[in-house]
Structures are given as C-alpha cells and as structure tokens.
N, C-alpha and C positions, 0 to 999 in steps of 0.2 A: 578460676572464673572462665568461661566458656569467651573462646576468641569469636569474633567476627570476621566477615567475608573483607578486608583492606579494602578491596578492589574498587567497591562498592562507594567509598570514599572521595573516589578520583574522577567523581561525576561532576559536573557545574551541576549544582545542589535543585534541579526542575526549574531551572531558570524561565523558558522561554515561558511556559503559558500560566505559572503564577504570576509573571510579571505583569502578562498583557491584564490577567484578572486586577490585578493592582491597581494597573492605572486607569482601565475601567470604572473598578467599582471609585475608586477619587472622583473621577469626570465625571459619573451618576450623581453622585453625593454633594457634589456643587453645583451640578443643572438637572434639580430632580425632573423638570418640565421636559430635558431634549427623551426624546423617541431616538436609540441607539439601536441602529441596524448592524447586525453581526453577520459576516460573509467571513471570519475564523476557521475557526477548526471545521472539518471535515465531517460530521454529522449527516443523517439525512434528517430531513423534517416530513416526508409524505410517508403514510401509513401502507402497512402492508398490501400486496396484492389480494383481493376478495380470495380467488382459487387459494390463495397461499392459506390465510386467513381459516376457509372452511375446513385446509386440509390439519390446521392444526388443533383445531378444534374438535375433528372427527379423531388423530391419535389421543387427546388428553381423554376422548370418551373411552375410547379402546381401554385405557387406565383402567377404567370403572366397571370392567366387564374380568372374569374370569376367563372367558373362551379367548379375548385377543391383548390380556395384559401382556406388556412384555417389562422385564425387567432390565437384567446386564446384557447387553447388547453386544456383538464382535468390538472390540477395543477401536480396529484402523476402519468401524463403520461400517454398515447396512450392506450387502452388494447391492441391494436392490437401487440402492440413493448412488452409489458408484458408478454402475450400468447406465441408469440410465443419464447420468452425466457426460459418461464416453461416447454415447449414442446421438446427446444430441448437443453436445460444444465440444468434445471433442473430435469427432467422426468426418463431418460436415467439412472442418478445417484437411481432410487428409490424415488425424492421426489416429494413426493405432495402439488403444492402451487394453491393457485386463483391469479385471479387478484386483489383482493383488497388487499393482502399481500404486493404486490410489487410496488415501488416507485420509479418512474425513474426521474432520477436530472441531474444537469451539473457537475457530477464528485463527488468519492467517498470522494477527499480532506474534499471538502463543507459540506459532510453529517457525516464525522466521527465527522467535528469543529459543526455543526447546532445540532445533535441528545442530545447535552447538554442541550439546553432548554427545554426540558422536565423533566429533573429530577434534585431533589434539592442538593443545594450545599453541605448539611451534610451527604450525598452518599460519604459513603467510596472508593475510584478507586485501582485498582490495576495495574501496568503498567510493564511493560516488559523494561529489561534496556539491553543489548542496546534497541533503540527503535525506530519507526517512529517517529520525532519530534512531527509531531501535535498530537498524541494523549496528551502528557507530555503538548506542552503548551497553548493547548484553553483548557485545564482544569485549567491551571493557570491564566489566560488570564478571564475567569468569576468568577472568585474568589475563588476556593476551596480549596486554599493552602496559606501557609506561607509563607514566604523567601527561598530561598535555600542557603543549607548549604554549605561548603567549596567544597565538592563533588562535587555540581551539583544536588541532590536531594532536592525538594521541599516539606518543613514539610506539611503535610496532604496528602498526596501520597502511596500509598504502591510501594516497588519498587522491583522489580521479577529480580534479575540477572538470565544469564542464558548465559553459556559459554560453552567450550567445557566439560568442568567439569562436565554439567548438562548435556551432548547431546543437548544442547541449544532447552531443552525442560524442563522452570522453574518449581520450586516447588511450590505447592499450597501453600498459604498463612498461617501462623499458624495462624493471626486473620482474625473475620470475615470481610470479604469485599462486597460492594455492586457492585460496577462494575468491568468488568474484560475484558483489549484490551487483546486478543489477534490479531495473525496476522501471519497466512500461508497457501501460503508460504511465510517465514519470510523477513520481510526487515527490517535492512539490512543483515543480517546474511546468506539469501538463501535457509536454512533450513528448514525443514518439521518435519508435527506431524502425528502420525498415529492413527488408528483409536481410539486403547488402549490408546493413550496417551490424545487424545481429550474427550475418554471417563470419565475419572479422573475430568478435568476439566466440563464436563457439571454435572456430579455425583456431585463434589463439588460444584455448582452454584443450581442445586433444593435443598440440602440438607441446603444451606445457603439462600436460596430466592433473589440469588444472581442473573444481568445478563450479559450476556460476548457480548462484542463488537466483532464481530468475522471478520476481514478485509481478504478477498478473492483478491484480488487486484490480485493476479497475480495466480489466481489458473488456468488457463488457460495453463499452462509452466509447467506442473506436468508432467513427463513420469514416472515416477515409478510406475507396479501397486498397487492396494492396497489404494493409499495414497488417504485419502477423498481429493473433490473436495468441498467441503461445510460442513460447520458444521451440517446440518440437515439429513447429513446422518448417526449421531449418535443418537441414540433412547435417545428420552425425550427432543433434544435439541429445537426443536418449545416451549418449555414451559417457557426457559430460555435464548434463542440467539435471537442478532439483527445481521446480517449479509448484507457486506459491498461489495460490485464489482462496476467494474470501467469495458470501454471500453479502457482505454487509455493506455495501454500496450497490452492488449489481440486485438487490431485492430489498435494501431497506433493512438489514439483520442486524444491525450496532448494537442495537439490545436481545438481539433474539442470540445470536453468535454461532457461527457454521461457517468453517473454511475447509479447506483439505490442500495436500500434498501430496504431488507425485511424484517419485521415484523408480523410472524404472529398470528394469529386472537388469539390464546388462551395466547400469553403474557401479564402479568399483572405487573402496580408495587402497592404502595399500599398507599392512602392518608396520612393527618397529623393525621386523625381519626383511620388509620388502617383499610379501606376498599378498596378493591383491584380496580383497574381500569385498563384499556387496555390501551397496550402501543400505539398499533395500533391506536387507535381515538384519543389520544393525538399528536399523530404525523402526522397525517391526517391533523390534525386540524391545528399545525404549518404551515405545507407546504401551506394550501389552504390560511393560511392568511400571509404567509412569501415568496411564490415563485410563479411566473406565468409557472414554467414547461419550461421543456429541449424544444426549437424549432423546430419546424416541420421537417425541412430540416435533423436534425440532431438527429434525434429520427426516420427518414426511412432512416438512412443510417447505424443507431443501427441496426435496423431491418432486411437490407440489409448481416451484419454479417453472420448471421445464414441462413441464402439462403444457396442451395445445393454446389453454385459455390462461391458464398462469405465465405462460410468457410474451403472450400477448398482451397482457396487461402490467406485465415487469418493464416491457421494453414500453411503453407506455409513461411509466414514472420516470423512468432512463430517458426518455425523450424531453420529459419536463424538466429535466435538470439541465441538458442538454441547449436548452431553448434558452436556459435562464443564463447559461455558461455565454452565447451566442449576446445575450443583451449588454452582459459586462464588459465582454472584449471589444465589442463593436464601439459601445458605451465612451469605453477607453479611448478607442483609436479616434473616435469623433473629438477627444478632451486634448488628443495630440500627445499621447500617453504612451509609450513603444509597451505594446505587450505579447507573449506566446502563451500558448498551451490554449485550452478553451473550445477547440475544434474535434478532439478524439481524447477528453477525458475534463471532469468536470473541476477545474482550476485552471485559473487563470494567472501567469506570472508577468507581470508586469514591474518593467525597469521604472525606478523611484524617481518623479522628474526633476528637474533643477538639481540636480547631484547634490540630491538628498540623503541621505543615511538611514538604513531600514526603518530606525527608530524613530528619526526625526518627522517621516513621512506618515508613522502608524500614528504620532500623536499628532500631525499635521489632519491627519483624516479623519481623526476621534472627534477632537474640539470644532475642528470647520466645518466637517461632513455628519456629525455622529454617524460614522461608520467603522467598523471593526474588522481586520483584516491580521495576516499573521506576517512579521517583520520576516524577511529574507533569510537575515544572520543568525535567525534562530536553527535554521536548518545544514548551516556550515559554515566558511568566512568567507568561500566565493557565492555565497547567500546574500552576500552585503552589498547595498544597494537596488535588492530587488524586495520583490515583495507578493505576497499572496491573499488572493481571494478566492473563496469559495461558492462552487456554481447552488448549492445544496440548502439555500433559504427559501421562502415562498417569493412567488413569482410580485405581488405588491409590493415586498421589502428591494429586493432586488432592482426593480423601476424605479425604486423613491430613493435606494443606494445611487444608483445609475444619475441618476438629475442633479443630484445634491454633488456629484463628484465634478460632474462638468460642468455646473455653477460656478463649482469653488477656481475651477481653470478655465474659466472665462469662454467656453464654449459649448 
C-alpha cells in the first residue's frame, strides 16, 4: 500500500478558520435576524480596476483570433509584464533588476510554500511568531521539523516573538540560522520595519551566509515616508534576499492570482561539497520543470496595473481600504482599545481588552457586536491575547462594525 507524506500529520488539523466558521455559522443559526459583519480574513471586496478589467478582456479576445493567440508562454513569465514592473515599482525605489531575476507565478501563497524545494531540509528557518501560517507549516509539511510542543511550536523551528514589547520588530536570532521569513508590511500584526531596522537583518543574514525570505505582499498600502518598499533597497541585500509580492491585495487579484519572485543573479546557496551555486538557476529550473506560467489573460491584466490610468485607479481602491483601515483604528482608540498596524498596510491588531483571551474576545464580539474578526493565537502563542481585523470590507459595514464596537465599550 502506497505510504503517505507523516509530516503532513503533525499539522493542528486547519484549526484556526474552521473553527471561527463553526462558531459563526452556531451564532447565525440561533440569531437568524443579527446582520454579521465580517472584518476576518483578508479578502478584497472591491472589483477590479476598469483599465485592468478592459485589458483582460482584450487578452481573452486575442484567444479568439489566429494572428494573436498565444498558447505556452516562458514558464518564469512575459518579459514584457517583468519590464515593465521593474520600470515602474521597482526603478522609482533605486533598484536595479533584469528580467531574468524576476519570476512571475499564480500567487505569492504558492511561491513562499514551492521556494522549499530548493533548499535542504537541515537548513536551520527562522520564523516570526505571530506569523503568516504558511511560512510555519510547508516547512512542516516537507519535513524539517519535529512535533510541536504544548505551545504550538515545532521542534526544529526557530521562533522570533515579536509583540509590542519588541515594537514588533523581532530580535536576531542568538544561534545561527540559515533561513529567515520575514514579512512587511506585517501580517498579521500591520506593522512596519524601517530602513535601520531591515538593515540589522540583512547585516545579520551576509554575516551568517544566511537568506531572508522577504514577503512584500502588501507593500503597496505603505503611506509612511521613509518606510522601504522592498528589501533591496537596503545595501548588500541582492546578495542575501528572495523577495515575495502578490497582485492580490495590491489590484484586487484573490481570484484572478499573479505574484512573482525575485531572485537575483549574484545569490548563492552552497552544495553538500561546500561550493556555492545560484539560487537563481535552481529555481529557474524548478519552475521550467514544475509550472507552465501565470496565463496570458492574466499576466496583461498584471500588466494593465501599472498603465498610467490602471494605477491610477489601483491606488484608488488602495486608498479605499486604507480609509476604511483609518476608521477601525481610530474607531478603536476612541473605544480605549490599544491597537497597531492600520496606518501602512490594511490590518489592524489590536491588544484584547480586560485581559481577554483571543477567543474569549472573538466570541465577545460575535454575540455583542455581530462582528467577526481573526483571534491572535491563531497565528502563533505570542498571538494570544491580540487579535485582528481586517481593513478590506465595504466602507457601510465597517462604520456599522466601528459603532457597534464602541457601544459595546461604552464609548
């Protein structure tokens, strides 16, 4: 009989958002009358940019035509969608990339869980606690960890708290570590790193021959200035960062799905022999033999983004969410609610008040507020006691989330 994957095993079995479905759909099914605003998961609710919109409409015609069908497309993506992404988010910032650095996928999910095949399981990780799930479990998930303990941490892990305590901005590792996620702006915390503070991090990663998984996801929602947009625009870090973006917050793409990866030309890790090799042509080389490439349609509607008039109107829905990020925080602080993040990326995390317990506060705000938000401890054990909301519902729900919160805390 054909084995299965163990590993796979050693997961807390999708606890966090069957759970929250659970007690949802209970609290529905006993007040079919309450109105349940969800500020949850991470979703966008506003609909594509028109430019985006027209451009992927004019590739599915292209389909229907002989002279501009196109079929299998380069595996690591378009140059044309590469180009012009280095020209105008990456350029602006100071950095210089080619096109053969950059790797365009069906979403940055796929490429933070795929970029493990490249390197070997007795690679030390470092991870950030709270944290994005999937960094923590497709590294468990291929096997480079143990069980986890009563906590929640998995033996062979390093684990980075990082709370208000830290400015939720973690401390370097005291041992050495070979990989290192970070991620900002953070999720789920909302928070940012600055230049100094990312500088620490890439200083420690050459000094260690270390390299940092750097997740941009939402570097797109940054107003603060000052705050890098990319890891690369800290000196040294092409030597030691893979760097992760996504269209799918920055243009609304959750369903459409477009991220890319870059890697560039002078990263190296280093054989069982101890001779260096390029990260770049190993990963080259996964893709061309693991992925046929993001789809035409939706690689000119990436493209489409960065149009004069498509990002005009990108930064437009960015700004709506932004706004709506701005009502909840404020929201908050008027309710006497200590909360971060909210200002350069669209979540809000807010410490659970009366020393509450993630859980006790999510079902505190279901039944009192019908409001729905994501418990802390779902995203690590220094998670506990905070808790998240999401800037990414319509602008009514949000106002009527917002009243109903500061009702319930008496201001």
């Amino acid at each position: 009989m054909a084995r299965i994957n163990d590993h796979y095993l050693k997961l807390k079995a999708g606890y966090l958002f069957p759970e929250i479905g659970r007690r949802v759909t209970e609290f529905t099914q006993a007040n079919p009358e309450a109105k349940v605003i969800r500020l949850g998961i991470g979703d966008v609710t506003r609909p594509l940019a028109p430019a985006v919109l027209n451009a992927f409409h004019q590739a599915i015609d292209d389909l229907g035509t002989t002279e501009n069908f196109a079929g299998y497309g380069p595996e690591q993506g378009y140059a044309w969608l590469s180009q012009v992404i280095i020209d105008k988010s990456y350029r602006p910032l100071g950095v210089d990339l080619t096109t053969d650095e950059m790797f365009i996928s069906d979403g940055s999910k796929c490429d933070c869980a795929n970029i493990l095949d490249i390197f070997a399981l007795d690679n030390v990780v470092a991870i950030g606690d709270p944290v994005y799930p999937v960094y923590n479990d497709t590294n468990v998930m291929v096997g480079r960890t143990g069980e986890a303990d009563e906590k929640g941490y998995y033996k062979g892990i390093v684990y980075m708290p990082f709370t208000a305590d830290n400015n939720f901005v973690p401390d370097l590792p005291k041992e050495k570590v070979d990989i290192i996620y970070l991620c900002y702006p953070n999720n789920p915390t909302g928070t940012v790193a600055t230049k100094d503070e990312l500088k620490r991090w890439v200083d420690y990663a050459r000094a260690n021959d270390a390299i940092i998984f750097f997740d941009a996801a939402y570097e797109a929602f940054i107003t603060t200035p000052g705050i890098p947009h990319s890891i690369y625009e800290i000196d040294g870090a092409k030597e030691c960062a893979i760097e992760f973006r996504s269209f799918s917050k920055t243009a609304g793409f959750t369903g459409v799905r477009c991220g890319l990866v870059v890697i560039p030309e002078q990263l190296s890790g280093t054989t069982t022999d101890g001779e260096k090799y390029s990260i770049n042509k190993l990963w080259k080389r996964r893709v061309t033999t693991k992925f046929n490439g993001a789809s035409y349609p939706v690689q000119r509607a990436a493209a489409a983004v960065y149009s004069d008039e498509g990002w005009q109107q990108t930064r437009e829905t960015i700004d709506y969410y932004m706004e709506n990020a701005r009502i909840i925080r404020e929201g908050l602080q008027a309710a006497g609610i200590d909360c971060y993040g909210g200002v350069d990326a669209p979540y809000i995390w807010l410490k659970t008040p009366e020393g509450m317990s993630s859980w006790d506060f999510f079902d505190k705000l279901l039944n009192e507020c019908h409001v729905v938000g994501t418990p802390g401890s779902g995203f690590g054990p220094s998670g506990e006691g905070y808790f998240r909301l999401s800037a990414f519902g319509g602008r009514t729900n949000v106002e009527t989330a917002v009243q109903r919160i500061r009702k319930t805390w008496g201001k």
